[in-house]
HTML snippet that shows the backbone in 3Dmol.js (N, CA, C, O; Angstrom):
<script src="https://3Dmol.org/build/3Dmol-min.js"></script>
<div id="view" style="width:600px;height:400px;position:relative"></div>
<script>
const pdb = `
ATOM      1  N   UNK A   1       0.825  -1.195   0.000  1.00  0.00           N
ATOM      2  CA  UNK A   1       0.000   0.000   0.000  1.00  0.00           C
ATOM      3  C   UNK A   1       0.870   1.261   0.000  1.00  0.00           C
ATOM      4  O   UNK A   1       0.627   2.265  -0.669  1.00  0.00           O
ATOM      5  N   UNK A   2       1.797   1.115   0.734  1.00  0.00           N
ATOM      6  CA  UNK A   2       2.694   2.438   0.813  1.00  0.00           C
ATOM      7  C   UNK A   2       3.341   2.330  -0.456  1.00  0.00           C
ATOM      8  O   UNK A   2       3.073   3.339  -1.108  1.00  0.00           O
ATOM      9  N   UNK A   3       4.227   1.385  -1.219  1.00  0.00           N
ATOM     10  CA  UNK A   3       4.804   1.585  -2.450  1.00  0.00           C
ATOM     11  C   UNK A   3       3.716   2.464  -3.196  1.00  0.00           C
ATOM     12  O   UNK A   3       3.953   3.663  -3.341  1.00  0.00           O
ATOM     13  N   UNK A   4       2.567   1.939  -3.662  1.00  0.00           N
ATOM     14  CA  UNK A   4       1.161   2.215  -4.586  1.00  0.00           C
ATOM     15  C   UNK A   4       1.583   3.750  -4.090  1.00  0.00           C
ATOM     16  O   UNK A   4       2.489   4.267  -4.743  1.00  0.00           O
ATOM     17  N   UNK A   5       0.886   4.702  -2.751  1.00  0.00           N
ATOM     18  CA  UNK A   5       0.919   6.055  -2.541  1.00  0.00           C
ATOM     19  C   UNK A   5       2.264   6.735  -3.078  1.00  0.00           C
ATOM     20  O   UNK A   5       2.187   7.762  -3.753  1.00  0.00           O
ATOM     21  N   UNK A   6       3.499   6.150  -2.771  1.00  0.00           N
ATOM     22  CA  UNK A   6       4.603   6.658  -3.049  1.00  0.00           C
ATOM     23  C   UNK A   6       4.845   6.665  -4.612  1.00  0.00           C
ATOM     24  O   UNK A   6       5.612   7.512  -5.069  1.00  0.00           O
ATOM     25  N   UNK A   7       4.342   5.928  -5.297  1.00  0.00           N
ATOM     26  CA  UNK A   7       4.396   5.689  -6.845  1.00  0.00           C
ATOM     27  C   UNK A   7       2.930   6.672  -7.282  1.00  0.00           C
ATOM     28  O   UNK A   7       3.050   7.059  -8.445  1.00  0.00           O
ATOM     29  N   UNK A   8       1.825   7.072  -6.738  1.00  0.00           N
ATOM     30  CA  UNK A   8       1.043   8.230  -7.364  1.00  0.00           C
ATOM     31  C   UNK A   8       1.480   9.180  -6.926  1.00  0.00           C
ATOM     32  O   UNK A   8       1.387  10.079  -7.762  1.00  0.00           O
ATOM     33  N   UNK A   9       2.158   9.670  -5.582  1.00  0.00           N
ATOM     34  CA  UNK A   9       3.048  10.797  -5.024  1.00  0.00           C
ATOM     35  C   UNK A   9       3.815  10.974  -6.324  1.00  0.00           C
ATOM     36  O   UNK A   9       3.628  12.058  -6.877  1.00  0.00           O
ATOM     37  N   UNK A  10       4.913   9.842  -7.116  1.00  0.00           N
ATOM     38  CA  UNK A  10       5.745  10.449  -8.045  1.00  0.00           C
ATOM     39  C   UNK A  10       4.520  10.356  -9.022  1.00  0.00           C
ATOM     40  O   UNK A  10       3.829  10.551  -8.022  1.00  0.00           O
ATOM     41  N   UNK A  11       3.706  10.254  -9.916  1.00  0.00           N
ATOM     42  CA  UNK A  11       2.875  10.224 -10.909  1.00  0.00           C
ATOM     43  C   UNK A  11       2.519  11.847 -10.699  1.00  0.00           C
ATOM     44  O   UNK A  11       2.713  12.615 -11.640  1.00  0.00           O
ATOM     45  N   UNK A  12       2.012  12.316  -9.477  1.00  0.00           N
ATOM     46  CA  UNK A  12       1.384  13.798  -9.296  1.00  0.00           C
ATOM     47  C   UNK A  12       2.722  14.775  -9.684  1.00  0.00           C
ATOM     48  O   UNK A  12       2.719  15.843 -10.295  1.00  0.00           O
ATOM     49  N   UNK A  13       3.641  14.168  -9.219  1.00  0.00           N
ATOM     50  CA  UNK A  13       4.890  15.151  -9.245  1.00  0.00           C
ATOM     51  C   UNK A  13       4.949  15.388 -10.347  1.00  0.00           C
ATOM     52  O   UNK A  13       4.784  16.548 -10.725  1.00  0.00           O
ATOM     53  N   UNK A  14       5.271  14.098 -11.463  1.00  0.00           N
ATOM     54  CA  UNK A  14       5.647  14.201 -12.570  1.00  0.00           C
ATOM     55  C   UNK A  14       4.520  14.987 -13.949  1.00  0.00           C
ATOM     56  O   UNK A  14       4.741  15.690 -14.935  1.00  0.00           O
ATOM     57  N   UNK A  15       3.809  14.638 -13.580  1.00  0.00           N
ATOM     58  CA  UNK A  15       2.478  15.539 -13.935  1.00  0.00           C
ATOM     59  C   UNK A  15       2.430  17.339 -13.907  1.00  0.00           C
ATOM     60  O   UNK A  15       2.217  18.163 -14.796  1.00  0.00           O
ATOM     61  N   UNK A  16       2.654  17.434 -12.826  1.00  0.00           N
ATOM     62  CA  UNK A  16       2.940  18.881 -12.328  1.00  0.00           C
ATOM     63  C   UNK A  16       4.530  19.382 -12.807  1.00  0.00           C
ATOM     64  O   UNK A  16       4.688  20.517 -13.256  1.00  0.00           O
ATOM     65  N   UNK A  17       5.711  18.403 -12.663  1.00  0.00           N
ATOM     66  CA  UNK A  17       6.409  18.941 -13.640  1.00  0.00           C
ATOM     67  C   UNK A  17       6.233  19.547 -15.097  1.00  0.00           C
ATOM     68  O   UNK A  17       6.472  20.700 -15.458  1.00  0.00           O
ATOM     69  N   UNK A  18       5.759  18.492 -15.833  1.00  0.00           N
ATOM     70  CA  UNK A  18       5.537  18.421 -17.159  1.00  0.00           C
ATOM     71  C   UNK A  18       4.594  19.604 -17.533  1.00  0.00           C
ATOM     72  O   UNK A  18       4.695  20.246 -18.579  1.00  0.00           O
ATOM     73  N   UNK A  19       3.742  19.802 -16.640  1.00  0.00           N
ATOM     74  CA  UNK A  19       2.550  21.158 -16.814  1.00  0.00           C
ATOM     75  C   UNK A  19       2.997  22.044 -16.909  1.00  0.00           C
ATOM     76  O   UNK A  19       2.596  22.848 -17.750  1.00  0.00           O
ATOM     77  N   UNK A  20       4.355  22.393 -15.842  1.00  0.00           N
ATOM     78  CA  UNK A  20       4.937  23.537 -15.021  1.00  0.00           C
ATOM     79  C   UNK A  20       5.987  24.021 -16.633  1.00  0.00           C
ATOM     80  O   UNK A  20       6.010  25.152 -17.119  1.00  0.00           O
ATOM     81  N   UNK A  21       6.711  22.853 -17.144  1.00  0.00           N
ATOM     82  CA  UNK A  21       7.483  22.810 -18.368  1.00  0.00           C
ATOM     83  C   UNK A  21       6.725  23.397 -19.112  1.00  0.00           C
ATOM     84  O   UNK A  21       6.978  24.602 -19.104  1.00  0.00           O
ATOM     85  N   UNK A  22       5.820  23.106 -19.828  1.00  0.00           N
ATOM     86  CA  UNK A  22       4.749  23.622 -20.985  1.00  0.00           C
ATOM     87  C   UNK A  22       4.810  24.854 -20.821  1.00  0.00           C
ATOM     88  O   UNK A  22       5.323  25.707 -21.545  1.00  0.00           O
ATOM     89  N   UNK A  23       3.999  25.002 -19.350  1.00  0.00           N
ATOM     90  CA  UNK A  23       3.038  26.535 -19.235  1.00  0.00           C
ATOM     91  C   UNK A  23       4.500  27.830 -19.498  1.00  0.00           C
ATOM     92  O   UNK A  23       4.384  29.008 -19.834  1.00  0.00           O
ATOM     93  N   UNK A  24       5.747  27.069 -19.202  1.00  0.00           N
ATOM     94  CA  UNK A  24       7.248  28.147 -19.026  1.00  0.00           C
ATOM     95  C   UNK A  24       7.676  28.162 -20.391  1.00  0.00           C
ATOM     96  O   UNK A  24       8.337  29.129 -20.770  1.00  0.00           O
ATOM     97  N   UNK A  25       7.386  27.187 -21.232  1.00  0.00           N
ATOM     98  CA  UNK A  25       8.066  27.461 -22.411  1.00  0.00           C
ATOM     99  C   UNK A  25       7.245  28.029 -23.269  1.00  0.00           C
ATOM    100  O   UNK A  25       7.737  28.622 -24.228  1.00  0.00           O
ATOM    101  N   UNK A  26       5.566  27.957 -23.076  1.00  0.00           N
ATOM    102  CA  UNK A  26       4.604  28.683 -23.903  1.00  0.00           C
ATOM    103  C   UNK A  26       5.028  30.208 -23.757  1.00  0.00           C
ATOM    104  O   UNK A  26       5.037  31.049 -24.656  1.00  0.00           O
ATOM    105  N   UNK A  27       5.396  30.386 -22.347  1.00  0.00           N
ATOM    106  CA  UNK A  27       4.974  31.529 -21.908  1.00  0.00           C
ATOM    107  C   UNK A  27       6.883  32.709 -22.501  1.00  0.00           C
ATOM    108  O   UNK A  27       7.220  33.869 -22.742  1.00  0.00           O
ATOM    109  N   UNK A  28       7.481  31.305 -22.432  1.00  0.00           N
ATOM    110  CA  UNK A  28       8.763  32.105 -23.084  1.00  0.00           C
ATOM    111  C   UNK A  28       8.535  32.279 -23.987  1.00  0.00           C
ATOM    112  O   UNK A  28       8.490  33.504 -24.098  1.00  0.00           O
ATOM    113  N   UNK A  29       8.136  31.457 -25.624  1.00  0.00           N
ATOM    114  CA  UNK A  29       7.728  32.212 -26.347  1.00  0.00           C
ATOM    115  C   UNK A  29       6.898  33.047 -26.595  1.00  0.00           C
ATOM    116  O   UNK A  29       7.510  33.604 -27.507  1.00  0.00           O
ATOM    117  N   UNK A  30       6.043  33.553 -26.520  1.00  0.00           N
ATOM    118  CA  UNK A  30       4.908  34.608 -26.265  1.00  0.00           C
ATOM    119  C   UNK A  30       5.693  35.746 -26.080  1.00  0.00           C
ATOM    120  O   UNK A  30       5.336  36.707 -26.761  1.00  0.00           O
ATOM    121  N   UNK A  31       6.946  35.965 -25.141  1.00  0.00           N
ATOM    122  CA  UNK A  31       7.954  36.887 -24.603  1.00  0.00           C
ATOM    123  C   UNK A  31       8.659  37.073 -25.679  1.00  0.00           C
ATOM    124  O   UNK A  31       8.776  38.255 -26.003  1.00  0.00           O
ATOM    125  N   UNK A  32       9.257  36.165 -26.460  1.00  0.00           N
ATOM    126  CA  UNK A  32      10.138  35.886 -27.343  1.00  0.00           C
ATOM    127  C   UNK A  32       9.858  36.676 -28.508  1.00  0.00           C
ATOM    128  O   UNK A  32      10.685  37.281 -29.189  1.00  0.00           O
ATOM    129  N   UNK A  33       8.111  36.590 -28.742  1.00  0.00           N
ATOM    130  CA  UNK A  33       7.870  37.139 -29.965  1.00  0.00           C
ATOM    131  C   UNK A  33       7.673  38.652 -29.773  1.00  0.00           C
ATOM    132  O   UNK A  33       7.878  39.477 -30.663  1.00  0.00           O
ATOM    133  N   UNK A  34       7.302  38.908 -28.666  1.00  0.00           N
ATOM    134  CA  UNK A  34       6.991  40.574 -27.997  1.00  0.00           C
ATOM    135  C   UNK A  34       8.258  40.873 -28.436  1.00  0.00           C
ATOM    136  O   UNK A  34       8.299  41.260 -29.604  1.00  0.00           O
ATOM    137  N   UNK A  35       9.278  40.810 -27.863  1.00  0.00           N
ATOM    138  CA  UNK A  35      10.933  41.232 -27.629  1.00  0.00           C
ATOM    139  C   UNK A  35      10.692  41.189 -29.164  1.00  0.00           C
ATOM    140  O   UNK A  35      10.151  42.262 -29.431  1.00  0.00           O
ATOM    141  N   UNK A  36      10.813  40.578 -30.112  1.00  0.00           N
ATOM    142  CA  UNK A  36      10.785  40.543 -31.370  1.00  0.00           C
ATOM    143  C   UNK A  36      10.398  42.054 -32.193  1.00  0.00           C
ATOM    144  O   UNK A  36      10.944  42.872 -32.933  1.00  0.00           O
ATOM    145  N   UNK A  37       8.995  41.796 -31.481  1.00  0.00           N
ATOM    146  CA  UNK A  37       8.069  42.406 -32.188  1.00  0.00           C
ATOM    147  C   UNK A  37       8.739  44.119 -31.687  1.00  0.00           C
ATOM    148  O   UNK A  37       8.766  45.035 -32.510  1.00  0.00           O
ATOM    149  N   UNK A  38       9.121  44.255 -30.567  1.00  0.00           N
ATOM    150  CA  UNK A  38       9.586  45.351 -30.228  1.00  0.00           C
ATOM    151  C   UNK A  38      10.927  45.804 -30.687  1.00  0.00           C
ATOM    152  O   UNK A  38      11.322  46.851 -30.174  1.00  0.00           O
ATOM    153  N   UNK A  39      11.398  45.451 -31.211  1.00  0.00           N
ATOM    154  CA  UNK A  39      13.217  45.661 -31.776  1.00  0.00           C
ATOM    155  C   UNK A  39      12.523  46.141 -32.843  1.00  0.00           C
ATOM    156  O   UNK A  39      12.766  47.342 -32.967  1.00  0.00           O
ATOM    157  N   UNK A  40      11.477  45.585 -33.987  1.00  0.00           N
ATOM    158  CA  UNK A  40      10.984  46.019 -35.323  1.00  0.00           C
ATOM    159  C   UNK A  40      10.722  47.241 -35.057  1.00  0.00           C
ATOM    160  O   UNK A  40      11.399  48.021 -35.728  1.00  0.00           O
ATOM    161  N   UNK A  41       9.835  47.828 -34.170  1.00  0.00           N
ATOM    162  CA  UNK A  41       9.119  48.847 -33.896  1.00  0.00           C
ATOM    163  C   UNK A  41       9.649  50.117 -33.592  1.00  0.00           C
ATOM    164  O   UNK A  41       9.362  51.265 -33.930  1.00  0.00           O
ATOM    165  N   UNK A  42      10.754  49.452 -32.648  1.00  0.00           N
ATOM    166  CA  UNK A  42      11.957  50.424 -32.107  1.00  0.00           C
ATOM    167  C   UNK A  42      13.008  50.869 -33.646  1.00  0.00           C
ATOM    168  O   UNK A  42      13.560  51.965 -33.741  1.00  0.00           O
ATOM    169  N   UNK A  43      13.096  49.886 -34.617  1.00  0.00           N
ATOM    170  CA  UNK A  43      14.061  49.713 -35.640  1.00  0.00           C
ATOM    171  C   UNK A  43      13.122  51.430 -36.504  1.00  0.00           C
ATOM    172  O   UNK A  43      13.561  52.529 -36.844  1.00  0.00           O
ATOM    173  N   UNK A  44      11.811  50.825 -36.537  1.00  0.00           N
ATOM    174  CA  UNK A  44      11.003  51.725 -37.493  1.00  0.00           C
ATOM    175  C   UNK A  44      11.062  53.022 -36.852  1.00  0.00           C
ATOM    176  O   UNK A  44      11.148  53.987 -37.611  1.00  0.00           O
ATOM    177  N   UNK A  45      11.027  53.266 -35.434  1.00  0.00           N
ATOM    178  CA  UNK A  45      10.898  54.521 -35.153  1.00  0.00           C
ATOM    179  C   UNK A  45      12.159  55.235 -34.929  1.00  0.00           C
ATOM    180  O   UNK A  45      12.152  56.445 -34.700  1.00  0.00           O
ATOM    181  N   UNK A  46      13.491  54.389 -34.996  1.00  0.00           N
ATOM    182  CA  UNK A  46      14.534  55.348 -35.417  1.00  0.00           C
ATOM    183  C   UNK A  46      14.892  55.407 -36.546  1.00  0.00           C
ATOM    184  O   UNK A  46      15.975  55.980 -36.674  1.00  0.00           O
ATOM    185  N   UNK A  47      14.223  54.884 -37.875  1.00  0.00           N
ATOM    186  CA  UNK A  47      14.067  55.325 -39.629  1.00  0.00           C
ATOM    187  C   UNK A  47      13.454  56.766 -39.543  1.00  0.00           C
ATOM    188  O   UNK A  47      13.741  57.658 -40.341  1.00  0.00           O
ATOM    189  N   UNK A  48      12.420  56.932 -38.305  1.00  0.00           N
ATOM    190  CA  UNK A  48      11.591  58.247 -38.247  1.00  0.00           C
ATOM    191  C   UNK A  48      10.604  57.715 -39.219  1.00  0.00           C
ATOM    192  O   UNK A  48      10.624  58.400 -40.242  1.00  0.00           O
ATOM    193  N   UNK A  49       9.940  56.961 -39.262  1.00  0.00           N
ATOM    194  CA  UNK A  49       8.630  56.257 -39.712  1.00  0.00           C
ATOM    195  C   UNK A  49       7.753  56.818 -38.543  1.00  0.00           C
ATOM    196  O   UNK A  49       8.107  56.700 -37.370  1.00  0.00           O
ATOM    197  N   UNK A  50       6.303  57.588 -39.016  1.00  0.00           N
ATOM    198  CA  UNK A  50       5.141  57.723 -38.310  1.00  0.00           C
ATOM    199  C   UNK A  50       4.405  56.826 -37.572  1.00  0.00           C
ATOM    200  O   UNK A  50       3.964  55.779 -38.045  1.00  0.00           O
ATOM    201  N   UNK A  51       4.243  57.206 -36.370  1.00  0.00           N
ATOM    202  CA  UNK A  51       3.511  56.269 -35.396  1.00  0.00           C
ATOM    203  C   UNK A  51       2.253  55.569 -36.087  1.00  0.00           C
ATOM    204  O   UNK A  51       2.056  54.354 -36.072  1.00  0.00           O
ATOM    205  N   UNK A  52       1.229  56.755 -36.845  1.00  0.00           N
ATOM    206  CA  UNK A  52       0.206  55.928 -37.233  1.00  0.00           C
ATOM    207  C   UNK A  52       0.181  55.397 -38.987  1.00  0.00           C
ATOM    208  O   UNK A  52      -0.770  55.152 -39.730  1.00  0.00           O
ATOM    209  N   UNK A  53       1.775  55.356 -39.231  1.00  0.00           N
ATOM    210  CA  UNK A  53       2.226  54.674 -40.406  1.00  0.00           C
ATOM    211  C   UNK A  53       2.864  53.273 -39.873  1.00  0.00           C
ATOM    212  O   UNK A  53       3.016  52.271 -40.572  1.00  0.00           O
ATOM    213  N   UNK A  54       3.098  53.361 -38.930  1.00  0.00           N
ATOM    214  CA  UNK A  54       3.937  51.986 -38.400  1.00  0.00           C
ATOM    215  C   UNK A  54       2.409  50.816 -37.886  1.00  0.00           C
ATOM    216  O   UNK A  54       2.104  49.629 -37.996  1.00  0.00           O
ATOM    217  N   UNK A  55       1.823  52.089 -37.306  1.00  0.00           N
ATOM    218  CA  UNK A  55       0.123  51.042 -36.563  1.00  0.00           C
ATOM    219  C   UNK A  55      -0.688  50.857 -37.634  1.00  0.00           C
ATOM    220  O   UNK A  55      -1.605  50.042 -37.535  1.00  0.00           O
ATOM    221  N   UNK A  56      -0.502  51.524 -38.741  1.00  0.00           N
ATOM    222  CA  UNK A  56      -1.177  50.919 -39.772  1.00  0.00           C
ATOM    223  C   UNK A  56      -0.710  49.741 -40.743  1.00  0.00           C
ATOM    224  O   UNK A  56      -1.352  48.940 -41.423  1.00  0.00           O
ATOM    225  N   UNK A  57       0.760  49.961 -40.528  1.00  0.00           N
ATOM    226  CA  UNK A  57       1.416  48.743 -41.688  1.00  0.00           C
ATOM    227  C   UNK A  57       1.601  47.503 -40.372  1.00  0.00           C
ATOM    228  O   UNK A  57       1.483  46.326 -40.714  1.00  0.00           O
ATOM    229  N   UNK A  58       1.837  47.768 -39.156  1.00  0.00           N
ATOM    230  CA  UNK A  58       1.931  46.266 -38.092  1.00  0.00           C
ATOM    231  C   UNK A  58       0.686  46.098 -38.035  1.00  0.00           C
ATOM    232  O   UNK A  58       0.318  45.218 -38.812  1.00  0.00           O
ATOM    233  N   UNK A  59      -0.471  46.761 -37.196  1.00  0.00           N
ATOM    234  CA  UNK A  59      -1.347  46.446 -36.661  1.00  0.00           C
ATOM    235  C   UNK A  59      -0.956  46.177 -35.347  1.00  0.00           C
ATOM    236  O   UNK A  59      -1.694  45.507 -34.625  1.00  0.00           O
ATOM    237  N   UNK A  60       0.000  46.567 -34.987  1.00  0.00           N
ATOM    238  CA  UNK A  60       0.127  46.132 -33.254  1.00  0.00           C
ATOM    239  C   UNK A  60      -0.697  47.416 -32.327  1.00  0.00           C
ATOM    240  O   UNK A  60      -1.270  48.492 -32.502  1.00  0.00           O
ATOM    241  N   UNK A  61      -0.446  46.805 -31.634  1.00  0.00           N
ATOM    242  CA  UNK A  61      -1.696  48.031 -30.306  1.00  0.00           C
ATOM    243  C   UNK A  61      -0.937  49.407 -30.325  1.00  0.00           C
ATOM    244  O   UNK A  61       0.256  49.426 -30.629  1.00  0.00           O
ATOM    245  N   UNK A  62      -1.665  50.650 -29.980  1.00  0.00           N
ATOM    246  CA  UNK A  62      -0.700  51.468 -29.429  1.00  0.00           C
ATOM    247  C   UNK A  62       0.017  51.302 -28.289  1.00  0.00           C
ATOM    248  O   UNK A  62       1.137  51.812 -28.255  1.00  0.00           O
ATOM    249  N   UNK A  63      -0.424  50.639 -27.249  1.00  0.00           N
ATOM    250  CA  UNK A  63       0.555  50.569 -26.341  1.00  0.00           C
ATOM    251  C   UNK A  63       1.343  49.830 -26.473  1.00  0.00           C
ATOM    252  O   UNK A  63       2.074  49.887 -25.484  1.00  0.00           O
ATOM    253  N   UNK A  64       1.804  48.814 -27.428  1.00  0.00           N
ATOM    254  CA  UNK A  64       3.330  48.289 -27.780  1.00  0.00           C
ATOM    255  C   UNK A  64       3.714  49.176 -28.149  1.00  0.00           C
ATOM    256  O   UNK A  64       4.763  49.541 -27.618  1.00  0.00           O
ATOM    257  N   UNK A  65       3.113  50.094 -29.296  1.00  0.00           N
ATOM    258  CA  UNK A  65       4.251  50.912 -30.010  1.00  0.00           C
ATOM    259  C   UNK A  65       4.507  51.696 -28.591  1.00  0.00           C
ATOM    260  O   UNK A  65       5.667  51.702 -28.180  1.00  0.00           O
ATOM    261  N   UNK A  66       3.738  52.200 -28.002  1.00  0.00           N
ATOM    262  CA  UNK A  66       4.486  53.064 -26.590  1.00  0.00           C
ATOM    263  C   UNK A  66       5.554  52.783 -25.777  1.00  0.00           C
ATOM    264  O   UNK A  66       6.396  53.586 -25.375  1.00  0.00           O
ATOM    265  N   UNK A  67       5.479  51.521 -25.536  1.00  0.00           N
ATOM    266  CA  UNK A  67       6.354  50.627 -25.031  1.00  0.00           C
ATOM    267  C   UNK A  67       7.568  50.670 -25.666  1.00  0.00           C
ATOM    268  O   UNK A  67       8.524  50.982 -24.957  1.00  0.00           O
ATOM    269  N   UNK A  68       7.800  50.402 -26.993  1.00  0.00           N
ATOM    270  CA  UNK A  68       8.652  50.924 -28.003  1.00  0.00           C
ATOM    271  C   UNK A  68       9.245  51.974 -28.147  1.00  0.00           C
ATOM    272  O   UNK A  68      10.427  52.054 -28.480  1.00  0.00           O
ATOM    273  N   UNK A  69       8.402  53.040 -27.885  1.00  0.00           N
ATOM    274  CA  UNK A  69       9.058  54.560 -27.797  1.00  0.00           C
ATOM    275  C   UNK A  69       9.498  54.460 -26.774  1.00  0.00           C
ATOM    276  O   UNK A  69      10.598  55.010 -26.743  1.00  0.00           O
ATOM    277  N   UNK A  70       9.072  53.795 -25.353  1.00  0.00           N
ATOM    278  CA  UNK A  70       9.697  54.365 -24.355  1.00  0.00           C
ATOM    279  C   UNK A  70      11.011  53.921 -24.180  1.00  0.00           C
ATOM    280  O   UNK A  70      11.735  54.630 -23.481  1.00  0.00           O
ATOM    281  N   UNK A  71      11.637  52.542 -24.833  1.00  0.00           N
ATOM    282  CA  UNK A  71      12.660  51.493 -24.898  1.00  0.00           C
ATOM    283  C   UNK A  71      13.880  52.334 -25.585  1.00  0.00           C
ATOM    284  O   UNK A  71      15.032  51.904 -25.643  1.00  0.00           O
ATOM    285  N   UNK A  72      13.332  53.962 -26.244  1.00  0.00           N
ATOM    286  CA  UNK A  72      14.715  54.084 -26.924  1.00  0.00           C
ATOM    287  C   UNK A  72      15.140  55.374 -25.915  1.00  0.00           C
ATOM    288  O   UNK A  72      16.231  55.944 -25.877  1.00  0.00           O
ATOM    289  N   UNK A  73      14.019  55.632 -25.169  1.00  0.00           N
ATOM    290  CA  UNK A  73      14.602  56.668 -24.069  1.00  0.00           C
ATOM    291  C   UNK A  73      15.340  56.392 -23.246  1.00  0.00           C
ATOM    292  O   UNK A  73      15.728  57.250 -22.453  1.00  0.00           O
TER     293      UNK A  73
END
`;
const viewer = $3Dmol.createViewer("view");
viewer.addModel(pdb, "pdb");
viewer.setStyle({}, {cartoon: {color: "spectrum"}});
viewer.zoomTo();
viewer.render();
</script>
């Protein structure tokens, strides 16, 4: 009986690892592509490309592009 608990003890663990893995690497990329997406933005606004020429050709939110402006201050 105690082996059985100690063997779903590791089953829960390993479970909750594997979740914990996913949810960190989804969540790195998601980051990955922001950081991305923000170097472009930052790239365009020191060409001196217009804010609502850049939000019209990305489509990203204004507050990335803000975020963006604020990254070169």
């Amino acid at each position: 009986m105690c082996e059985s608990l100690d063997r779903m003890r590791e089953e829960a663990s390993n479970k909750g690892f594997i979740k914990g893995k996913t949810q960190g690497k989804t969540e790195g990329i998601q980051i990955g592509k922001e950081d991305g997406i923000l170097m472009i933005l930052t790239n365009l606004l020191k060409k001196g490309i217009s804010d609502s020429y850049i939000l019209e050709i990305t489509g990203v939110s204004s507050e990335l592009l803000m975020k963006a402006k604020q990254s070169l201050n």
